[in-house]
C-alpha positions, 0 to 999 in steps of 0.5 A, spaced: 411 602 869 412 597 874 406 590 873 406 585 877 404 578 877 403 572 882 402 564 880 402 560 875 404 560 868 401 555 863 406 556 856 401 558 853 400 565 856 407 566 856 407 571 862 411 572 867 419 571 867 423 564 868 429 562 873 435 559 871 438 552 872 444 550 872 446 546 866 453 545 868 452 539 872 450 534 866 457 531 867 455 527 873 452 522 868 445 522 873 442 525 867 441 532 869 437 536 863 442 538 858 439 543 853 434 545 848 433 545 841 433 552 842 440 552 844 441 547 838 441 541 842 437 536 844 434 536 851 434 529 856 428 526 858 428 529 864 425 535 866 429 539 873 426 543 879 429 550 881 427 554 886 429 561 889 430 566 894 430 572 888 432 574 881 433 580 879 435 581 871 437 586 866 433 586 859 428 581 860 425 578 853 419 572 853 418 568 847 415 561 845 418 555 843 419 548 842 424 543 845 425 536 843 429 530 844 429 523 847 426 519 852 429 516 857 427 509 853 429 512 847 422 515 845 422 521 840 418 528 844 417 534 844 416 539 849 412 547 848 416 551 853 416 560 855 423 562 854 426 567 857 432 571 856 436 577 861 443 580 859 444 579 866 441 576 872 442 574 880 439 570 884 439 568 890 440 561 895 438 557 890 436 550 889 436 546 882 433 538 883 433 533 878 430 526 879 433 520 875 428 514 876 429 505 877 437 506 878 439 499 878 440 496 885 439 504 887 432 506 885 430 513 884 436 518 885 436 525 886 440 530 884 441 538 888 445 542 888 445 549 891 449 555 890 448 564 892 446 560 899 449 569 901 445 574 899 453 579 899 454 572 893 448 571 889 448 566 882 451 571 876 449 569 869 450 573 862 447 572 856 442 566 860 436 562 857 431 558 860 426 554 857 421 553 863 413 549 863 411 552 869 413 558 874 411 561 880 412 567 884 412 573 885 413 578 879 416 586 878 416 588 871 420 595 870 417 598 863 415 592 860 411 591 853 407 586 852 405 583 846 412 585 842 412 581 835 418 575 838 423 577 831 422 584 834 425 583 841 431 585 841 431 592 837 429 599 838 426 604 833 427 597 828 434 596 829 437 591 833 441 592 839 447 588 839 447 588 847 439 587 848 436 579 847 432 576 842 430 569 839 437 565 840 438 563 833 437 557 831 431 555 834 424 553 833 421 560 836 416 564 831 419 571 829 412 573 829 408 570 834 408 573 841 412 576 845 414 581 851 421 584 854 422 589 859 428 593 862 429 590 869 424 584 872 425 582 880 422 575 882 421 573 890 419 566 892 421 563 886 419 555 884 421 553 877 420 546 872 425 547 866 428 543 860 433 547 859 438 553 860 444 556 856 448 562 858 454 565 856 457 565 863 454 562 869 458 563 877 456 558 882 458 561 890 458 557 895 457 551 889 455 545 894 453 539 889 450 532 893 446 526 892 441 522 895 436 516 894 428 516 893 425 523 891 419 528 892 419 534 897 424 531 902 430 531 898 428 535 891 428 543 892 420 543 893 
């Protein structure tokens, strides 16, 4: 069974497959988003762009959820989000943004970082999770159910599958809200806002990590 799907995704509806960003660049101090309670952590109050030629990813699953964290005047928020999880996935030339606003004597900075620019050396993640507020692409599906009790995702006949991704632990996800997973999924085109990623390993080709004043389409990602 193959479905696609092209342009935008509410959290809501849940629908269609989110791109991974790269959360390994936090340690700059530019405040790059850094995580979510769905990793046991709280996010930063700052959300982040991706795009990217293409992904392709093993064992999709989708779920809802909540992130939290601070503001970056301190103030408590929360987030609904889709997240969701691959047991691997590449993706190619891609592109994450993130703007850090009124830096003293500065202004707005912006943070990109580019990595998998050759399509021989994709970005490699395993066992990766996104928490993402909006997605456009265009979406390929292989054996996809849709409508899967969330707490189900990753067994088969009732039974969990050790190798498979479902709910990460700790989270604030329903296990018996709405779900859908699907064997492979392939995105094109893909342009991202996210709060968070997590993954259990993330390879970085060509890493190229730079940083430029101002912000919008002309130094961000898109």
């Amino acid at each position: 069974m193959k479905s696609q799907v092209r342009g935008g995704t509410r959290w809501k509806r849940f629908a269609v497959v989110m791109v991974p960003s790269v959360a390994a660049t936090a340690a700059i101090g530019v405040g790059l988003a850094q995580g979510a309670l769905a990793a046991s952590f709280s996010i930063s109050g700052q959300d982040f762009k991706v795009k990217a030629k293409s992904l392709v990813g093993k064992d999709f699953v989708q779920y809802g959820s909540v992130d939290a964290g601070k503001t970056l005047d301190g103030k408590d928020f929360a987030e609904p989000v889709a997240v969701s999880g691959f047991s691997e996935a590449w993706i190619t030339n891609m592109c994450q943004s993130v703007v850090t606003p009124n830096v003293p004597f500065v202004g707005d900075v912006t943070l990109v970082l580019r990595a998998g620019t050759e399509d021989k050396k994709p970005v490699y993640a395993k066992g990766i999770y996104l928490d993402v507020a909006n997605l456009k692409a265009d979406a390929e599906f292989g054996n996809i159910d849709i409508g899967v009790a969330a707490g189900d995702l990753n067994k088969v006949n009732g039974q969990v599958v050790p190798t498979k991704p479902g709910i990460q632990p700790n989270t604030k996800a329903n296990p018996f809200g709405f779900g859908q997973r699907a064997e492979d999924a392939k995105l094109t085109n893909v342009e991202q806002r996210a709060w968070a990623t997590t993954a259990a390993t993330f390879k970085l080709p060509n890493l190229d990590l730079s940083l430029h004043r101002g912000k919008g389409a002309s130094v961000e990602c898109y």
